[in-house]
VOBA-1610 file (N, C-alpha, C; in pm, whole numbers, padded with zeros to 5 digits, always signed):
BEGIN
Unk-01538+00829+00213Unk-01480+00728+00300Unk-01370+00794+00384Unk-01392+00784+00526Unk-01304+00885+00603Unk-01151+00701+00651Unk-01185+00612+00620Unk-01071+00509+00680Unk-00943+00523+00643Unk-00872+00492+00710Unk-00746+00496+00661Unk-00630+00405+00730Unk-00559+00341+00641Unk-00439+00215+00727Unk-00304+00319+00714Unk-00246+00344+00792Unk-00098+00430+00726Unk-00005+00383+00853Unk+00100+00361+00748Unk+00236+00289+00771Unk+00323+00409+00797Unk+00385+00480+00893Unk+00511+00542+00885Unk+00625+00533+00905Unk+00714+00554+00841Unk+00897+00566+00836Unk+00918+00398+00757Unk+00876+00345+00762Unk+00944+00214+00664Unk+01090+00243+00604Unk+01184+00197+00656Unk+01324+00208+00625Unk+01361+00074+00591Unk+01456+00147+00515Unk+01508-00005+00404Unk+01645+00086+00318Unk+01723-00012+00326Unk+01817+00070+00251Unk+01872+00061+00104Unk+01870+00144+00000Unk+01886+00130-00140Unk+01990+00180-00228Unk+02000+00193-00379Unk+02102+00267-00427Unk+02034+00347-00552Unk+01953+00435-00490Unk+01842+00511-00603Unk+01902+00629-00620Unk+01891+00722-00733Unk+01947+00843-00736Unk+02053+00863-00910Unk+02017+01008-00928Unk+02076+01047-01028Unk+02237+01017-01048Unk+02255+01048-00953Unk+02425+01086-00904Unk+02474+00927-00927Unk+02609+00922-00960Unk+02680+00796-00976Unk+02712+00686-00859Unk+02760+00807-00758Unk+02808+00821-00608Unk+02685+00738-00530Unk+02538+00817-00568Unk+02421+00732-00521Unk+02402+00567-00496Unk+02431+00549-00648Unk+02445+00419-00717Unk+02511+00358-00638Unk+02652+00364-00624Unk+02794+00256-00539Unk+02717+00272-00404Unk+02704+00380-00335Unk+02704+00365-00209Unk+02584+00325-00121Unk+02506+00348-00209Unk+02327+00377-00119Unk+02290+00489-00023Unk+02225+00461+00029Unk+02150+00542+00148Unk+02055+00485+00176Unk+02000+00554+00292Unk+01847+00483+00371Unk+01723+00578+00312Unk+01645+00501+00291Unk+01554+00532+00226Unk+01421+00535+00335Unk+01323+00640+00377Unk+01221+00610+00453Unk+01117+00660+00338Unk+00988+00537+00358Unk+00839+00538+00303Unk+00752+00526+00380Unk+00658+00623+00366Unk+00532+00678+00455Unk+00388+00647+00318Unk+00301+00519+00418Unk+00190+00466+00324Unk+00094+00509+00399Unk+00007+00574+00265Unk-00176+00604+00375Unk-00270+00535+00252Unk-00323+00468+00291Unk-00419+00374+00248Unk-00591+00418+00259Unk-00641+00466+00250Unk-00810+00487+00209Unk-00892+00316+00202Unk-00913+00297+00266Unk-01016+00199+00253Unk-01108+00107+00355Unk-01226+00090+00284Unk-01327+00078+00418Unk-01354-00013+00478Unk-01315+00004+00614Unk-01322-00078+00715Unk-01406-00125+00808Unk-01526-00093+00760Unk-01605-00144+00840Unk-01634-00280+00837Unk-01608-00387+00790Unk-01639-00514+00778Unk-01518-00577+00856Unk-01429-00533+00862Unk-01300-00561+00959Unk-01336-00497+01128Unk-01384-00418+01095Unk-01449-00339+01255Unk-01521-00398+01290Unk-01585-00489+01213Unk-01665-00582+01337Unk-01617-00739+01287Unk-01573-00785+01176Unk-01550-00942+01167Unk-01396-00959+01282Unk-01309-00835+01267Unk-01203-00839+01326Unk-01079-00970+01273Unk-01108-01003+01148Unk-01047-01071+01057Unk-00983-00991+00990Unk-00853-01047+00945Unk-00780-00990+00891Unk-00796-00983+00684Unk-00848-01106+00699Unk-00898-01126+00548Unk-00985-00970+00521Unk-01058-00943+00597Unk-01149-00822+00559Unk-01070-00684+00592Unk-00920-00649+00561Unk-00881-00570+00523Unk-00750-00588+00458Unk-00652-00444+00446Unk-00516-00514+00379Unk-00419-00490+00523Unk-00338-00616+00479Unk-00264-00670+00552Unk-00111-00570+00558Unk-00089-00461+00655Unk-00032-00413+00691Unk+00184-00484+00647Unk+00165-00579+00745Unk+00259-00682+00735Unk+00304-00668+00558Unk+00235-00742+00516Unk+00273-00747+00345Unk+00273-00600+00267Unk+00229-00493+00310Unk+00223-00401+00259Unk+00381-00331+00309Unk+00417-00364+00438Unk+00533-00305+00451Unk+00656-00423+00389Unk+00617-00520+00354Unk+00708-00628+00269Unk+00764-00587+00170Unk+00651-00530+00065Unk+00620-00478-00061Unk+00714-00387-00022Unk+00664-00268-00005Unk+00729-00129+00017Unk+00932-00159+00050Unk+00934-00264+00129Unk+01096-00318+00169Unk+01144-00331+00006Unk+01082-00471-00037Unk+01114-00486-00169Unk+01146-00391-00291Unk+01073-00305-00280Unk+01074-00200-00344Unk+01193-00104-00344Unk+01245-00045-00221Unk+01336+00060-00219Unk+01451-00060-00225Unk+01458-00237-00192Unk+01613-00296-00236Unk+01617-00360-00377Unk+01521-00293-00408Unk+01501-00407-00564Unk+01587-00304-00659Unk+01561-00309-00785Unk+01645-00230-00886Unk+01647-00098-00886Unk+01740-00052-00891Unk+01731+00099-00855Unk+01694+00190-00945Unk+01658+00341-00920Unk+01547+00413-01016Unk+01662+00565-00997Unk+01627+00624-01091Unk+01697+00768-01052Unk+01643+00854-00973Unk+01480+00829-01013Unk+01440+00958-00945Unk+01304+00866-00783Unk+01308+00983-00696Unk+01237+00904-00591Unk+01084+00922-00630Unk+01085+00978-00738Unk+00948+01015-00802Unk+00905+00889-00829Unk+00983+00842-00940Unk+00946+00647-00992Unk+00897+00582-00894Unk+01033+00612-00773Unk+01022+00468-00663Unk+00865+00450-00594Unk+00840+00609-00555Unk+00720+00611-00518Unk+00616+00571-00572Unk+00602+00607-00736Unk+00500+00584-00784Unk+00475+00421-00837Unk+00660+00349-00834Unk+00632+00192-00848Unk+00594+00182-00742Unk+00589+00164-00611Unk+00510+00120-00473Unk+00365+00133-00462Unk+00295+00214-00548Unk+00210+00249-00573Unk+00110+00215-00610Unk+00205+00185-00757Unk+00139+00119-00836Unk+00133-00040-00791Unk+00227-00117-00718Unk+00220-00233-00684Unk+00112-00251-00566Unk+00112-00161-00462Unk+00006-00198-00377Unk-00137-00169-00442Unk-00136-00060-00546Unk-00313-00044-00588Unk-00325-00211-00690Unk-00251-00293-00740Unk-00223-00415-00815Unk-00309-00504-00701Unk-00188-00483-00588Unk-00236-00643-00483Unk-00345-00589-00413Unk-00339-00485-00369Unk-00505-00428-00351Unk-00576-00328-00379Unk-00705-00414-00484Unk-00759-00300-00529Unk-00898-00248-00455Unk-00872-00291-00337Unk-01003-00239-00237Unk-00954-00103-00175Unk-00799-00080-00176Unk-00752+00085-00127Unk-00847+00191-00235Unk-00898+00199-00215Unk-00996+00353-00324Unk-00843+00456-00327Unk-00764+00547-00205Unk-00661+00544-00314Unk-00566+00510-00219Unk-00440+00547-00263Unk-00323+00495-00199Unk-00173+00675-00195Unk-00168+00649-00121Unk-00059+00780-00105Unk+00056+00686-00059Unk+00169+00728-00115Unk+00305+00698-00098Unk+00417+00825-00082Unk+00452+00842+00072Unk+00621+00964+00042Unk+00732+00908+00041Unk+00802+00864+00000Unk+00914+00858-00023Unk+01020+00955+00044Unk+01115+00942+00128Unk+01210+01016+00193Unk+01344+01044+00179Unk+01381+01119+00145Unk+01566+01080+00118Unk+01639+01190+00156Unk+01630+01158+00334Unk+01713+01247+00393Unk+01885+01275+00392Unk+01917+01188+00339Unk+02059+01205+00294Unk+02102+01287+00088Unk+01971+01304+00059Unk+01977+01323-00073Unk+02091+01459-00105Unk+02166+01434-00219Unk+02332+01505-00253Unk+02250+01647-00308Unk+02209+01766-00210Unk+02216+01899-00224Unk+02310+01982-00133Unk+02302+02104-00195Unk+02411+02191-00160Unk+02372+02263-00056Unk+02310+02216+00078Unk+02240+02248+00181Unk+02221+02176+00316Unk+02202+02230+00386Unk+02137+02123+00518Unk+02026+02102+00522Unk+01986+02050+00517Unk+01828+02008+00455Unk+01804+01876+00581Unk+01695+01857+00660Unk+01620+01815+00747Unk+01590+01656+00649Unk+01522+01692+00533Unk+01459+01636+00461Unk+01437+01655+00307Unk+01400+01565+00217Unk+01361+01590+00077Unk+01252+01451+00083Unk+01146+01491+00040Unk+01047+01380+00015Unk+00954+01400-00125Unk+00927+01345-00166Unk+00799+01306-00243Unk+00663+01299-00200Unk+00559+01288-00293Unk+00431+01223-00210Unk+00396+01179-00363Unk+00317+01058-00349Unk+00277+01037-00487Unk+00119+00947-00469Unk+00026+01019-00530Unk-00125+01027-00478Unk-00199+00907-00592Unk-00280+00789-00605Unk-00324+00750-00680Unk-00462+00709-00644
//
């Protein structure tokens, strides 16, 4: 199956992270979703019922990085994950990165992300 729905940069802001400092203050959090699943019944009904609904998938993903916080962006990713393969199980699989360009290293760093594959 070559289809694919993908969501990029989803920002939302949270208080995830090892560090204490993490916790009180937050940071912005960006999530990048790629979705696998086949679309051909949407390619031609052009109904939205016959695929997943973008909209709610970036709901989810919001919910996710303001809901309870996790230490590692490993979890966060893989709870988003696990919640969208839940509400839909027509994604064959689901990829989630997780972003945390502000993350507390001893560097200038562009970026630190995750990817978490199911």
């Amino acid at each position: 199956m070559a289809d694919l729905i993908e969501i990029k940069g989803i920002k939302s802001f949270g208080y995830h992270g090892v560090l204490e400092t993490e916790r009180v203050t937050g940071q912005d959090f960006y999530v990048d979703v790629v979705l696998e699943v086949d679309l051909s019944r949407a390619s031609v009904s052009d109904d939205v019922a016959d695929t997943i609904n973008y909209a709610e998938v970036t709901d989810l993903v919001v919910r996710e990085i303001t809901g309870d916080p996790v230490s590692l962006i490993e979890k966060l990713a893989g709870n988003i994950a696990d919640q969208i393969k839940a509400a839909y199980p027509q994604a064959a699989t689901v990829s989630i990165t997780v972003h945390k360009p502000q993350a507390p290293v001893n560097a200038q760093v562009k970026d630190i992300s995750v990817t978490i594959n199911r």
